[in-house]
Structures are given as C-alpha cells and as structure tokens.
TIMI-2910 file (N, C-alpha, C, CB; in pm, 1 decimal, decimal comma, always signed):
<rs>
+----------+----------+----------+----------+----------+----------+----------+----------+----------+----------+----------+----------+------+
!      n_x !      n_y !      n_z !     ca_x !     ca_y !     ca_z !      c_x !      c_y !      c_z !     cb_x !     cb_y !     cb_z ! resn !
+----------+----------+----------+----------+----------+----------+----------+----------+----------+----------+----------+----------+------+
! +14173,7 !  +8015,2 ! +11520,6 ! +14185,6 !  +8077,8 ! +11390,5 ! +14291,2 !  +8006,7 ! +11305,3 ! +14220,1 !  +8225,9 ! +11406,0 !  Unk !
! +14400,0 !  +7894,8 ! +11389,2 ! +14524,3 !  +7863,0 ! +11267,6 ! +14446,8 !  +7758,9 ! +11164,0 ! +14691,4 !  +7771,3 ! +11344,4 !  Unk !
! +14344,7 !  +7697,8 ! +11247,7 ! +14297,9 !  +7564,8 ! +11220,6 ! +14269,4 !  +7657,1 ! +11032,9 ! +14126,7 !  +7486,0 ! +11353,9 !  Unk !
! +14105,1 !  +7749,9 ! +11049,4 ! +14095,3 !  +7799,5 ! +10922,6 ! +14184,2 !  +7834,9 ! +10830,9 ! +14041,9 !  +7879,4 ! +10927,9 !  Unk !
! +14278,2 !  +7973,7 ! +10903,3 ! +14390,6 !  +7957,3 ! +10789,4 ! +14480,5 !  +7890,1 ! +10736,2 ! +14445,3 !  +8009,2 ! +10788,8 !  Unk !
! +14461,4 !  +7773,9 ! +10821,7 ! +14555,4 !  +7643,2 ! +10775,3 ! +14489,7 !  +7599,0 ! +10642,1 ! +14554,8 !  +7502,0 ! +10895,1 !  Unk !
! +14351,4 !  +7591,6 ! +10657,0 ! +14214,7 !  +7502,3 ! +10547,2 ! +14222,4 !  +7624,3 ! +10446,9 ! +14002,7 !  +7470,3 ! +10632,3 !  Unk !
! +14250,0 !  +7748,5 ! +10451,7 ! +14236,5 !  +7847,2 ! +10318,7 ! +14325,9 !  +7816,9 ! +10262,1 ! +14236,6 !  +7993,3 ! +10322,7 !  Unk !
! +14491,8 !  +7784,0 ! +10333,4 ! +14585,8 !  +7819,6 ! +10239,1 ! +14618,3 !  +7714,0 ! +10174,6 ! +14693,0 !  +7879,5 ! +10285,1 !  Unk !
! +14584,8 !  +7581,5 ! +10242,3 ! +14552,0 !  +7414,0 ! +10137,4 ! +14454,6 !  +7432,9 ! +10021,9 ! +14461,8 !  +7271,2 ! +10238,9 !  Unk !
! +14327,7 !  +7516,4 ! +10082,9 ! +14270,4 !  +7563,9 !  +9921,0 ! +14254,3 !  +7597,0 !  +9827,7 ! +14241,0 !  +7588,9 !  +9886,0 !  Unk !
! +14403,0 !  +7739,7 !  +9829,6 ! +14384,9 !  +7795,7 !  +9803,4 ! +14522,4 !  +7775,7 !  +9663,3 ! +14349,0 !  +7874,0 !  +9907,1 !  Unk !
! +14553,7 !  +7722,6 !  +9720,6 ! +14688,2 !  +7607,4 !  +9677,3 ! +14615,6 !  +7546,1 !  +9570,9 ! +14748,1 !  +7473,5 !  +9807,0 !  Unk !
! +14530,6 !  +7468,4 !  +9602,4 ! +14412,9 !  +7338,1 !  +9505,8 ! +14373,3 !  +7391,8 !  +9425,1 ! +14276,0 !  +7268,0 !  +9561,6 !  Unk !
! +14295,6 !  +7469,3 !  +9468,9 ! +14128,5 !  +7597,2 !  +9390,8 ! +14126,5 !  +7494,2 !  +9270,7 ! +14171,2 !  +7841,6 !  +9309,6 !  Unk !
! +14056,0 !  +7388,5 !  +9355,0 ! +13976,3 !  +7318,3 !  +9201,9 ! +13857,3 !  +7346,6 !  +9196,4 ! +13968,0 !  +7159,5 !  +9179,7 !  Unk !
! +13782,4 !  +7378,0 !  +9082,7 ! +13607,1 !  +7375,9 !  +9040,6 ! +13526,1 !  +7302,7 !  +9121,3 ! +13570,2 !  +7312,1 !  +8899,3 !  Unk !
! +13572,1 !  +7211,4 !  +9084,5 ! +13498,2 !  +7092,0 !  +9126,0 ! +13458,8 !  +7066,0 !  +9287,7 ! +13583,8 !  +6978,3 !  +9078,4 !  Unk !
! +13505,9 !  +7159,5 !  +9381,5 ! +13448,3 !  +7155,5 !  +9500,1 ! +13342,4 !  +7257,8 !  +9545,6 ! +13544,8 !  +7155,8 !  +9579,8 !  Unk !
! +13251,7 !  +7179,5 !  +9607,5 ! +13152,2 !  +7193,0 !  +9679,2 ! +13144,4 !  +7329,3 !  +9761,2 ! +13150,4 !  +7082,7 !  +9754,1 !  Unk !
! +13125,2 !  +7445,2 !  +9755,1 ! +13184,8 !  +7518,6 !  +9883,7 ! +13061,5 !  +7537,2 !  +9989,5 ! +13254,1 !  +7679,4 !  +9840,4 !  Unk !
! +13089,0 !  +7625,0 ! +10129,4 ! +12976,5 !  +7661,2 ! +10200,7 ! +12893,5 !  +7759,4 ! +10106,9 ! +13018,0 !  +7724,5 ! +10338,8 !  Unk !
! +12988,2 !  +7864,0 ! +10021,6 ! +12879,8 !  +7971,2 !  +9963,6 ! +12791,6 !  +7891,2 !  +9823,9 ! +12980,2 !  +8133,7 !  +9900,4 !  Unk !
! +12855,3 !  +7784,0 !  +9761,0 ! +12764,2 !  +7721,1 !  +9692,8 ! +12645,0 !  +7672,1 !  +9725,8 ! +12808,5 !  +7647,0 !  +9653,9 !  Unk !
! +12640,6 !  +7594,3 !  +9862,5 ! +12509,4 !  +7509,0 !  +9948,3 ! +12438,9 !  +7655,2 ! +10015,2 ! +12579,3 !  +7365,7 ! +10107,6 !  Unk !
! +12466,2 !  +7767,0 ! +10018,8 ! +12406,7 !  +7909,2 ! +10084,7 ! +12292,4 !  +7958,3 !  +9955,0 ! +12561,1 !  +8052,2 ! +10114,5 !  Unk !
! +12366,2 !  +7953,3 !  +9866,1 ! +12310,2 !  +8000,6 !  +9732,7 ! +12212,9 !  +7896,9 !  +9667,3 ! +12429,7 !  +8029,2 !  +9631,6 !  Unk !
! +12234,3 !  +7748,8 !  +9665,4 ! +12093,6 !  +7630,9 !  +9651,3 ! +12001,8 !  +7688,8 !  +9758,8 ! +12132,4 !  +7437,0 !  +9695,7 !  Unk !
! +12072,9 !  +7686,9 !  +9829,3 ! +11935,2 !  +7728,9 !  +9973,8 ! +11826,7 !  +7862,4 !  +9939,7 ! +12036,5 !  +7799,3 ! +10154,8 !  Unk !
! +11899,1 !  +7972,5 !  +9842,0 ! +11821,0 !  +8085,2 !  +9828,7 ! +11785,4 !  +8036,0 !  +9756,5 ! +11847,1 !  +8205,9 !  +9814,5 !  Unk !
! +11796,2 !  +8002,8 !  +9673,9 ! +11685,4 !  +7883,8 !  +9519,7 ! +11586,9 !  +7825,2 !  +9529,3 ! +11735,0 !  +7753,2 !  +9457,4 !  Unk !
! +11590,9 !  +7791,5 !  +9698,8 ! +11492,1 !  +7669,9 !  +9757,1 ! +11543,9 !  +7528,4 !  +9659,9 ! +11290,9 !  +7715,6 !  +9724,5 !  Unk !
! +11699,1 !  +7544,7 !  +9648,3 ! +11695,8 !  +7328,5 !  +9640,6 ! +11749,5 !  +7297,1 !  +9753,6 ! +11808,6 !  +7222,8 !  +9506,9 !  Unk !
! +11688,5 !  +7198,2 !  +9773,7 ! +11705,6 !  +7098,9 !  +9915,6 ! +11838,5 !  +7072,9 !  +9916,6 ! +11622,5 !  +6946,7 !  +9921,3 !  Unk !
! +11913,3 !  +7091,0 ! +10015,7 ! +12040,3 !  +7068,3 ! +10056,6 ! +12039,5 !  +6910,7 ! +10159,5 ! +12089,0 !  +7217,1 ! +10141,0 !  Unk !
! +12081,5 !  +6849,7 ! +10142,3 ! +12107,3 !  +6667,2 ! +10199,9 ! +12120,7 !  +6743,4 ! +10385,5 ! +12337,8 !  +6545,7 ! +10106,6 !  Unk !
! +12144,5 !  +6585,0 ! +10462,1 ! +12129,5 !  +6646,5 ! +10588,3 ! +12269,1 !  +6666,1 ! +10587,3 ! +12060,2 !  +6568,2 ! +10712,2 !  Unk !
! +12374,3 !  +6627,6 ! +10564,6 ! +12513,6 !  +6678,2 ! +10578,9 ! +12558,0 !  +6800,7 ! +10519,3 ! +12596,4 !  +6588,7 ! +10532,9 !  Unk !
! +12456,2 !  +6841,2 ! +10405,8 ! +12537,7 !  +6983,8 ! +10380,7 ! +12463,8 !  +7087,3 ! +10460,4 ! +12542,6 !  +7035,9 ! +10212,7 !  Unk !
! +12349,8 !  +7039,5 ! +10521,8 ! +12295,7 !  +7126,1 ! +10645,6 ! +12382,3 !  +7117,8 ! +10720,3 ! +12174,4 !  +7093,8 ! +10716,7 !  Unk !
! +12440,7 !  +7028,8 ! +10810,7 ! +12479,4 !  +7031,2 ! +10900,0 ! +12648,5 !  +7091,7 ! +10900,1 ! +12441,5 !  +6911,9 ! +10939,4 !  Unk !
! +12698,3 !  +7082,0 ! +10739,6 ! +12784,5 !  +7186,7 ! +10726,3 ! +12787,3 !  +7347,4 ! +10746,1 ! +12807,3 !  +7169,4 ! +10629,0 !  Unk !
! +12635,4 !  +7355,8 ! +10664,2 ! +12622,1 !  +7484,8 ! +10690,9 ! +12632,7 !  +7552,7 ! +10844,0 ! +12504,2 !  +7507,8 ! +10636,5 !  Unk !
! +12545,9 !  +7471,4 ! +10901,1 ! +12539,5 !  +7521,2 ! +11072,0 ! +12684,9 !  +7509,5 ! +11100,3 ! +12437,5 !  +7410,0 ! +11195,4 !  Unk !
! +12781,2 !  +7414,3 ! +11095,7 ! +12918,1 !  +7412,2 ! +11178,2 ! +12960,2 !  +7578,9 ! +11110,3 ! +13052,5 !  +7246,4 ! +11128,3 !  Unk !
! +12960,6 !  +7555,0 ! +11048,5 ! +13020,0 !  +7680,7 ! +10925,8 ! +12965,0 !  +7824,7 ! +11025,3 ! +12907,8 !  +7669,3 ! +10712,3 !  Unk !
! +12838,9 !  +7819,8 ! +11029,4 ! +12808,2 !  +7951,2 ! +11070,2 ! +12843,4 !  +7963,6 ! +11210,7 ! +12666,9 !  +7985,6 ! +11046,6 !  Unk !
! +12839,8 !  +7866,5 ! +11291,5 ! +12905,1 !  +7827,0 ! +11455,5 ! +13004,0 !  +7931,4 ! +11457,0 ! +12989,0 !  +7654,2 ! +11485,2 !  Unk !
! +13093,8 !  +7850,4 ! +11376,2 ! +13280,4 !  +7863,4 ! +11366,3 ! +13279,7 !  +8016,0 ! +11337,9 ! +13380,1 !  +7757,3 ! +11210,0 !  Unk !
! +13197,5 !  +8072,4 ! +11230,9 ! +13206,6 !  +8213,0 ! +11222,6 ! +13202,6 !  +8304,9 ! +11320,5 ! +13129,2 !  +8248,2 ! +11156,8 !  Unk !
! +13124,3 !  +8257,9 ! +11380,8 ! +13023,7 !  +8308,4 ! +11527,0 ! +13129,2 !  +8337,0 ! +11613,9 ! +12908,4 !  +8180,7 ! +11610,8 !  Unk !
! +13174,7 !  +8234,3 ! +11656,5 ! +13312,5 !  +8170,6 ! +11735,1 ! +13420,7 !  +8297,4 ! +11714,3 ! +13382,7 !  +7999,5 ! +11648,8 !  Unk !
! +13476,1 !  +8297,8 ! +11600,8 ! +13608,3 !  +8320,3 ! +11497,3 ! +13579,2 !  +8491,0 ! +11560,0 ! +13588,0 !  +8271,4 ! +11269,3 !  Unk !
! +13478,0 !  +8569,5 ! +11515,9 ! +13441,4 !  +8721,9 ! +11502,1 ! +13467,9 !  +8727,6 ! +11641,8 ! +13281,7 !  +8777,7 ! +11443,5 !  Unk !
! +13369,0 !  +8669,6 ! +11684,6 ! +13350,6 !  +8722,1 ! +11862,3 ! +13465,4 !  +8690,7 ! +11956,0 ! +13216,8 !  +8639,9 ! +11944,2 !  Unk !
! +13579,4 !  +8649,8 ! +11898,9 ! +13703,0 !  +8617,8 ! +11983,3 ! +13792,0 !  +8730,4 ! +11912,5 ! +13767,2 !  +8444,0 ! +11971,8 !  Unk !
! +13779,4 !  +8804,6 ! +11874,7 ! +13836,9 !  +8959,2 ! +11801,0 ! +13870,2 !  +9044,7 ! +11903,9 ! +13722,1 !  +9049,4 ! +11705,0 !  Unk !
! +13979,9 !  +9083,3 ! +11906,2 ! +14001,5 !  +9180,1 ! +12046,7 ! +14044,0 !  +9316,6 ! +11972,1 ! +14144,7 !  +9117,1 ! +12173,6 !  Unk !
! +14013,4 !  +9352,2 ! +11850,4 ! +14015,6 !  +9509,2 ! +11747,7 ! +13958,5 !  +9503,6 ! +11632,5 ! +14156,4 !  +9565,7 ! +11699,5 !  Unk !
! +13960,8 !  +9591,8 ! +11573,1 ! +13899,0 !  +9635,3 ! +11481,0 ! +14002,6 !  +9557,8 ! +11367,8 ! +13878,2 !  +9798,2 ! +11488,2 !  Unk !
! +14115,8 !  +9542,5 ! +11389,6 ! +14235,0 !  +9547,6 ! +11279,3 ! +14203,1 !  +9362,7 ! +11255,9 ! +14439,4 !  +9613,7 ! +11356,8 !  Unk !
! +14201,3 !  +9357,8 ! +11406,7 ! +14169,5 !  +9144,2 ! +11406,1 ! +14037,6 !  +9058,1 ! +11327,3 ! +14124,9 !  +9083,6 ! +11596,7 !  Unk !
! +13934,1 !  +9188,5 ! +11359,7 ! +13778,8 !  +9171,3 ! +11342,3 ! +13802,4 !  +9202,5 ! +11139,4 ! +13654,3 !  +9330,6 ! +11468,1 !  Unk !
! +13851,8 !  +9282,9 ! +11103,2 ! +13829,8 !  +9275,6 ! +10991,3 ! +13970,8 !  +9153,0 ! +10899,8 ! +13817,0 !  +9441,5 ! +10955,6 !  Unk !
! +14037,4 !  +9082,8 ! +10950,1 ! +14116,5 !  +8997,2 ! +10967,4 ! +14061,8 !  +8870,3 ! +10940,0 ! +14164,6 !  +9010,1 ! +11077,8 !  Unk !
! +13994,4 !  +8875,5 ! +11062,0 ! +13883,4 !  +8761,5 ! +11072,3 ! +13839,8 !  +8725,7 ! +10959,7 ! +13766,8 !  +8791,5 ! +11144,9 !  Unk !
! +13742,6 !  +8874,6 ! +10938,8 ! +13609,6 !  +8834,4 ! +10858,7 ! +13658,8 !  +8806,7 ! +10692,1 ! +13481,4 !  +8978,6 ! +10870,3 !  Unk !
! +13725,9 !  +8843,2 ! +10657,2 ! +13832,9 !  +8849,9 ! +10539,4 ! +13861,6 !  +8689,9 ! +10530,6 ! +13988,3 !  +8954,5 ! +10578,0 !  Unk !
! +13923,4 !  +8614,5 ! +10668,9 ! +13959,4 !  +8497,3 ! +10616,4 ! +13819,7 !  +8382,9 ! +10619,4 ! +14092,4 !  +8450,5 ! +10704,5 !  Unk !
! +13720,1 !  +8422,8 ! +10717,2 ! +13569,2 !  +8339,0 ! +10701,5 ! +13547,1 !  +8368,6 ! +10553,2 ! +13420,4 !  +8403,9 ! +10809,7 !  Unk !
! +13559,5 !  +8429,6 ! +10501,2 ! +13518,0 !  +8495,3 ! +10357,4 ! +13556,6 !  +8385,4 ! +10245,1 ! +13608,7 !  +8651,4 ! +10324,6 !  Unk !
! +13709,6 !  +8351,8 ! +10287,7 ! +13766,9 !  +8294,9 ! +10177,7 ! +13755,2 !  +8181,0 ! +10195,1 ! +13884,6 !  +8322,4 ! +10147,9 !  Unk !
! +13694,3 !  +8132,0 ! +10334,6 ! +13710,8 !  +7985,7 ! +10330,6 ! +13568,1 !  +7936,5 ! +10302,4 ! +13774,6 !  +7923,1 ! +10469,9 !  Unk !
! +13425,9 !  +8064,3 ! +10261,6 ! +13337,1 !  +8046,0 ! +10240,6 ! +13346,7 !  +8000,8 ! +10103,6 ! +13272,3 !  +8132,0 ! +10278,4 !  Unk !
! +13450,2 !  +8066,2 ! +10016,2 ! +13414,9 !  +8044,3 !  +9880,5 ! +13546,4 !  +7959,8 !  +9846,9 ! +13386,2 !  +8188,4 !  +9787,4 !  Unk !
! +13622,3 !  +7858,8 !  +9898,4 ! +13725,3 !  +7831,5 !  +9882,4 ! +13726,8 !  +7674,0 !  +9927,8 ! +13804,9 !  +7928,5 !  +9943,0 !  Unk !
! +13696,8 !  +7649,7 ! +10077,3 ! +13684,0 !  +7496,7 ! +10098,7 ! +13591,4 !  +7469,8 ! +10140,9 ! +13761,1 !  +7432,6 ! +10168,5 !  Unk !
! +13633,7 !  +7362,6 ! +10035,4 ! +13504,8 !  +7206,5 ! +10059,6 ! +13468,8 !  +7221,7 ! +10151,9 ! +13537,2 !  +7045,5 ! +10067,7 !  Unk !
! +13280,1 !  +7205,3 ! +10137,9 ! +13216,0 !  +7176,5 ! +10247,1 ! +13223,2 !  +7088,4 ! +10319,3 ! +13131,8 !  +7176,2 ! +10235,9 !  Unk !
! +13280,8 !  +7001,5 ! +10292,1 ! +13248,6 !  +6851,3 ! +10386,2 ! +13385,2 !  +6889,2 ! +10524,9 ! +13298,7 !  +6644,7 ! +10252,2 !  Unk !
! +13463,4 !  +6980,3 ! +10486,7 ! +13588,0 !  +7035,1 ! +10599,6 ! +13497,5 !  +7107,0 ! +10708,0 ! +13720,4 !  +7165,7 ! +10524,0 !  Unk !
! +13392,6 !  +7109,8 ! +10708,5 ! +13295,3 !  +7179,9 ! +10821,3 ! +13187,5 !  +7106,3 ! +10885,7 ! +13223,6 !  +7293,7 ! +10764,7 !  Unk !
! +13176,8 !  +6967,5 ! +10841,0 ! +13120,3 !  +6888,3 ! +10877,8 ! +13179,5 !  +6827,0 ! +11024,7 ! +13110,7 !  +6815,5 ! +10771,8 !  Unk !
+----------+----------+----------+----------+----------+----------+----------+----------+----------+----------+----------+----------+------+
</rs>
C-alpha cells in the first residue's frame, strides 16, 4: 500500500490536466474507443493492484482506507505508473 500512497501524494502535488489517468482510459472504453495495447495493459495492472490492495484489508476501517486511496489514484496518476 506505501508504494500507491507514495504515487497519490506525487500526484497530487502535480494534478496537472494533461495526464492520462486509469479513470480516463475506463471511460474511452465505455465509449467503445479503442484503447492502444499499453493502456490495456495498464488497465489490467490497475485492476490486479486493486484486487491485491482490498483483499489484504484486515477491517472495515483499512478496507474503506484502501478503497478511498485506489480511488484517488484512479483519477489522479498517470496511467503509464501502472504499466
């Protein structure tokens, strides 16, 4: 988990426009535009790591902790940091 909140709070620091996020390439995808093979393969690390991140939760207090910081790093860093 430091690794992510390490990558939110560099982002969050930045928060430039101009990056790419996972929830941007989520949202082309409901559009049906073709996403390249690397921002696929972002997406999948992305959803892995989530997978990972939740299910290593040992409460309720951690689990909503968690999901709070997957959240921000959905709409916060660059996709290519999940590649």
């Amino acid at each position: 988990m430091k690794n992510l909140e390490g990558l939110v709070e560099k982002y969050i620091k930045e928060c430039n426009i101009e990056f790419t996020t996972i929830n941007d390439l989520i949202i082309k995808e409901m559009y049906d535009e073709p996403l390249s093979n690397t921002q696929l393969k972002a997406v999948q690390n992305f959803y892995k790591m989530r997978i990972n991140h939740l299910k290593s939760a040992v409460n309720e207090t951690m689990f909503s902790k968690m999901t709070f910081l997957v959240r921000l790093a959905a709409n916060l860093v660059p996709y290519r940091e999940f590649i």
